[in-house]
C-alpha positions in Angstrom: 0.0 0.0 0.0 1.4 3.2 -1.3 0.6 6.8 0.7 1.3 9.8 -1.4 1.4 13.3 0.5 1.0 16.5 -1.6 2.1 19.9 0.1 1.8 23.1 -0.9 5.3 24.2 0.1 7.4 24.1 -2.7 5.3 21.7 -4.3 6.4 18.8 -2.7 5.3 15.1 -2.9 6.1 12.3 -0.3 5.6 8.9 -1.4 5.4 6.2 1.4 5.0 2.3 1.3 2.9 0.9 4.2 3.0 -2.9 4.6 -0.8 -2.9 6.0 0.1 -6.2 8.5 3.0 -4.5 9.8 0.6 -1.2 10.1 -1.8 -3.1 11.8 0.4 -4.5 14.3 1.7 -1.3 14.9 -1.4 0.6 15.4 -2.5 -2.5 18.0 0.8 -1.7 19.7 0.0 1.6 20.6 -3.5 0.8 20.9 -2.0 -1.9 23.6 0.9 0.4 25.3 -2.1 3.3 25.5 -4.3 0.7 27.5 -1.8 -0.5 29.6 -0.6 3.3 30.3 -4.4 4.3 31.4 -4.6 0.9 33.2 -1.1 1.4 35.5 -2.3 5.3 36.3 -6.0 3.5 37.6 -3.7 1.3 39.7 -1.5 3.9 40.9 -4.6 6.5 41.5 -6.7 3.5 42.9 -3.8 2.1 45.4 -3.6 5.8 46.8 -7.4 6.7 47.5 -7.1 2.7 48.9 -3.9 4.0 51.2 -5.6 7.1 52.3 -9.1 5.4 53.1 -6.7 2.9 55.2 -5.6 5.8 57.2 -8.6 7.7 57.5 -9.8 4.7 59.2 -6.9 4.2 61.4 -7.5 7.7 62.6 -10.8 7.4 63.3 -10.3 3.9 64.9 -7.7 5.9 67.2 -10.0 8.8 67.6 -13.1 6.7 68.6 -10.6 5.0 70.8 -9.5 8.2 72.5 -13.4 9.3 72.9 -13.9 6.1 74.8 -11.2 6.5 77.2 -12.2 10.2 77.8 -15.4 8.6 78.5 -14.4 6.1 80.6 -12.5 8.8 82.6 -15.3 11.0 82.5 -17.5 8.2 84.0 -15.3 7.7 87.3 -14.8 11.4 87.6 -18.6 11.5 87.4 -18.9 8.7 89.9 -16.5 10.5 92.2 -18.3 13.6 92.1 -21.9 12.0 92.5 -19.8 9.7 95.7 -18.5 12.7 97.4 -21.6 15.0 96.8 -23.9 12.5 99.1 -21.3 12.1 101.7 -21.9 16.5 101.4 -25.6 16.0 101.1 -25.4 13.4 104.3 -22.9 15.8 106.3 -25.8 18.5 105.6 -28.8 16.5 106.7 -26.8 16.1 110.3 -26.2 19.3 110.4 -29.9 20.7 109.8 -31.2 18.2 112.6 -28.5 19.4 115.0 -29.4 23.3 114.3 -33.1 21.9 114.3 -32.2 20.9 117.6 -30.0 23.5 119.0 -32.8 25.8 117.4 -35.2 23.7 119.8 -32.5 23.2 122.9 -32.0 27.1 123.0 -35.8 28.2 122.9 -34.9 30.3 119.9 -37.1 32.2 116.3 -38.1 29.1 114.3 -38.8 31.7 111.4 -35.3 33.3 111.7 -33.4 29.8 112.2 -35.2 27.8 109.4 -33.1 25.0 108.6 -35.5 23.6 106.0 -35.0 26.5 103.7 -32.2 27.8 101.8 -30.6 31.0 103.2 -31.5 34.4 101.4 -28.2 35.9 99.3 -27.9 38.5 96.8 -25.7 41.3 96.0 -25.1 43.3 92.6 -23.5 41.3 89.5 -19.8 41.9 89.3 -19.4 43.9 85.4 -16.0 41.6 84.9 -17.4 38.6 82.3 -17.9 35.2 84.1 -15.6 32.7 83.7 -16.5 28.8 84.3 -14.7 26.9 87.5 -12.0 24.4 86.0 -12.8 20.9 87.0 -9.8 20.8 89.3 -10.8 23.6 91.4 -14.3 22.5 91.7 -12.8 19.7 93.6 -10.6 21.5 95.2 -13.6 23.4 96.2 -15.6 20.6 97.2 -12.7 19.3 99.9 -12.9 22.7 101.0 -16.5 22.5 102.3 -15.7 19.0 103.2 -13.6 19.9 105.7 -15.3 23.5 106.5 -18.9 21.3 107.3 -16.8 18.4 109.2 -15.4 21.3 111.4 -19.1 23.3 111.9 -20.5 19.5 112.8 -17.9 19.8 115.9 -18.9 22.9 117.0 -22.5 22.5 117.0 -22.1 19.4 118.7 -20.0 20.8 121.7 -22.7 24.1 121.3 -25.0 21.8 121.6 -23.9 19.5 124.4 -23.2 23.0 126.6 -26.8 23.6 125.6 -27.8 19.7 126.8 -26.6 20.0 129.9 -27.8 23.7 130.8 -30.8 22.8 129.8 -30.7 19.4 132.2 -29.6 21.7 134.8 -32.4 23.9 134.4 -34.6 21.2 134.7 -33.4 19.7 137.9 -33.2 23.2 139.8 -36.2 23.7 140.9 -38.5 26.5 139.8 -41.9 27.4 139.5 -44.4 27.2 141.9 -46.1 23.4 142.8 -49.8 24.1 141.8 -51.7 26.0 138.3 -54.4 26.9 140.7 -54.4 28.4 144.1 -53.0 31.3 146.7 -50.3 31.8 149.1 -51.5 31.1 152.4 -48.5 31.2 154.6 -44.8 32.7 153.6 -41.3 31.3 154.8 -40.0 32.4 158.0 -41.0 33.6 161.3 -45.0 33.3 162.0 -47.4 31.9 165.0 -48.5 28.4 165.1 -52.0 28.5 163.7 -52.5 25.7 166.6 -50.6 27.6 169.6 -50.5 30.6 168.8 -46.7 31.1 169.6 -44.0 32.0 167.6 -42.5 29.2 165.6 -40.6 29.1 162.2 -42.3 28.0 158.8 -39.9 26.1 156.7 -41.9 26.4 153.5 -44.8 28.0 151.5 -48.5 27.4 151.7 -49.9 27.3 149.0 -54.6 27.1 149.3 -56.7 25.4 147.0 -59.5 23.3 146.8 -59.2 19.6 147.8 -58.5 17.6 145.0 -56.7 20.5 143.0 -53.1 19.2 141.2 -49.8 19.5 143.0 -46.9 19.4 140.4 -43.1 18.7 140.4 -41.1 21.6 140.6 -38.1 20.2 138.4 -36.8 17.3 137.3 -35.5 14.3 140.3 -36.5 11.1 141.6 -38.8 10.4 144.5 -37.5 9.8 147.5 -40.3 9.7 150.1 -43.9 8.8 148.9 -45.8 8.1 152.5 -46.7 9.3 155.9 -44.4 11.7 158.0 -45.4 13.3 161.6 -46.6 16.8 160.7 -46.7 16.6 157.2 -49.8 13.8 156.5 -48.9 12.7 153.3 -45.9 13.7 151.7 -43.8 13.5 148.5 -40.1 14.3 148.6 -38.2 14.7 145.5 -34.4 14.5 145.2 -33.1 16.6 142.1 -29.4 16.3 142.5 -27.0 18.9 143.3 -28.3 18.6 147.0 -31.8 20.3 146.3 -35.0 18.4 147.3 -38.6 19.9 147.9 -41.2 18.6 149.7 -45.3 18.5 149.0 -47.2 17.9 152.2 -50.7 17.5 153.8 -51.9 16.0 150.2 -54.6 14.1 150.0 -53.3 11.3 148.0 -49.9 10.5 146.1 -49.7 9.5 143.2 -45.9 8.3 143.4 -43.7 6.0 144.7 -40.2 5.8 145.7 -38.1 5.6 143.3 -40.3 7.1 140.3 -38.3 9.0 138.2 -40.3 13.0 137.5 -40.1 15.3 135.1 -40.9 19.4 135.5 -44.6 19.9 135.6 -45.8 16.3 136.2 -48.7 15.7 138.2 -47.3 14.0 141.8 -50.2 14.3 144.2 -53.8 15.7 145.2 -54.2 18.6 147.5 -55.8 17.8 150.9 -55.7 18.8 154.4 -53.7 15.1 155.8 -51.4 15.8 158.8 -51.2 19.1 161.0 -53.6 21.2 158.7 -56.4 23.7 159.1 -57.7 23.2 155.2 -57.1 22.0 151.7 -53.5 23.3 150.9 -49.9 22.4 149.7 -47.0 23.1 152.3 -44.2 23.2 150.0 -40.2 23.0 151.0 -36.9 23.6 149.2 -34.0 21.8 150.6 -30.4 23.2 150.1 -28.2 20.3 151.8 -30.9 18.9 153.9 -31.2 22.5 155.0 -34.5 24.5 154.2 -33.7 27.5 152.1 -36.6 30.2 151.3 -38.8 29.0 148.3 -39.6 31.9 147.1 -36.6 32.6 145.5 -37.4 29.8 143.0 -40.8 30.8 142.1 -40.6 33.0 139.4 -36.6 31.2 137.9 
């Protein structure tokens, strides 16, 4: 096969022979080499989207793997916090019954010592920006008032301890008078016998009523006479420590017994007119020591 080329430069002619197998053979050549050329860059572009899909993946294993542990951590840190906030929330439940108490103890407002609310604050807002507490110093923080509620507790518990037992001892000193109903008949000291006549000295207080009318402890004690006694009738001695006792004579009944444990105000015997009496009344002692002091210095304590 002959291929003639005609240009218009200078008129020239080219003349070339083409074997057409060997010009086959070359054209599938290059057909083949171009193939293989786009086939190798497919390969090459293919194994590096593979390679970089590999290590996208890595990193995302390693990134999922770091969320976990930051999880993990977050978890215990949360656990820690939500451990040492109820030991706080316990410390602050002690602490509201003992100021509940101490509140009680020490007779004072109710309304102005309300445990069961939160305390009223308030002030102007600071113009500086707010800045959250780092994690770290919120613990710090919490060990803070840890410690700051551990040494209140103490205090309040010696406060109220001193409270306790000024309130015991206000209890067992006598006070008060022995009936809710009545008169004084009689004071303590020098008077005549309403019997004789003559001048004799009155240990106690008479207090008048009507037979039948309440005679109450004085203070806190035990009883240590419930019976008979020569001048008295029927009579009711209470020991409150400290070397105090009172008496309650001429009653009509006891209701007592030696040994019975009293509290303030509890009913202890009847009014009557038992023993050396003229009519219904209480005669009422206060014993300093086994020796009679003047009741009426204890009246109105």
């Amino acid at each position: 096969m002959n291929i003639i080329l005609f240009t218009r430069r200078q008129g020239q002619v080219w003349n070339f022979e083409v074997n057409p197998a060997r010009f086959a053979l070359t054209l599938l050549g290059c057909l083949a080499l171009i193939v293989g050329a786009v086939l190798y860059s497919g390969i090459r572009i293919g194994g590096d989207e593979l390679n970089y899909v590999a290590a996208w993946q890595e990193d995302v294993r390693q990134k999922q793997a770091e969320i976990t542990a930051i999880r993990h951590t977050a978890q215990a840190d949360l656990d820690a916090l939500t451990l040492r906030i109820g030991q706080l929330q316990a410390q602050m439940l002690r602490l509201n019954a003992l100021g509940e108490r101490l509140v009680s103890q020490g007779d004072l407002d109710q309304g102005e010592f309300d445990f069961g609310s939160v305390p009223a604050v308030g002030g102007p807002q600071d113009v500086l920006p707010e800045k959250s507490v780092p994690f770290n110093d919120f613990l710090g923080m919490l060990d803070e008032l840890d410690v700051e509620m551990a040494d209140r507790e103490q205090q309040l518990s010696v406060l109220e301890s001193v409270l306790l037992n000024r309130s015991l001892s206000e209890r067992v000193m006598p006070s008060g008078r022995p009936v809710s109903d009545g008169w004084l008949s009689s004071r303590f000291g020098k008077r005549n016998d309403p019997f004789t006549g003559k001048r004799e000295f009155h240990k106690g207080l008479d207090f008048a009523g009507r037979k039948g009318d309440d005679i109450i402890a004085v203070g806190d004690g035990i009883v240590s006479w419930s019976g008979k006694r020569y001048g008295y009738g029927n009579l009711v001695e209470i020991n409150h420590g400290n070397g105090y006792a009172t008496r309650y004579g001429h009653n009509q009944r006891n209701l007592v017994n030696v040994g019975d444990t009293v509290k303030k105000g509890e009913l202890i015997a009847l009014m009557g007119s038992s023993g050396r009496s003229t009519g219904p009344h209480v005669h009422f002692e206060v014993l300093r020591n086994g020796k009679a002091v003047n009741p009426s210095r204890f009246l109105d304590k």
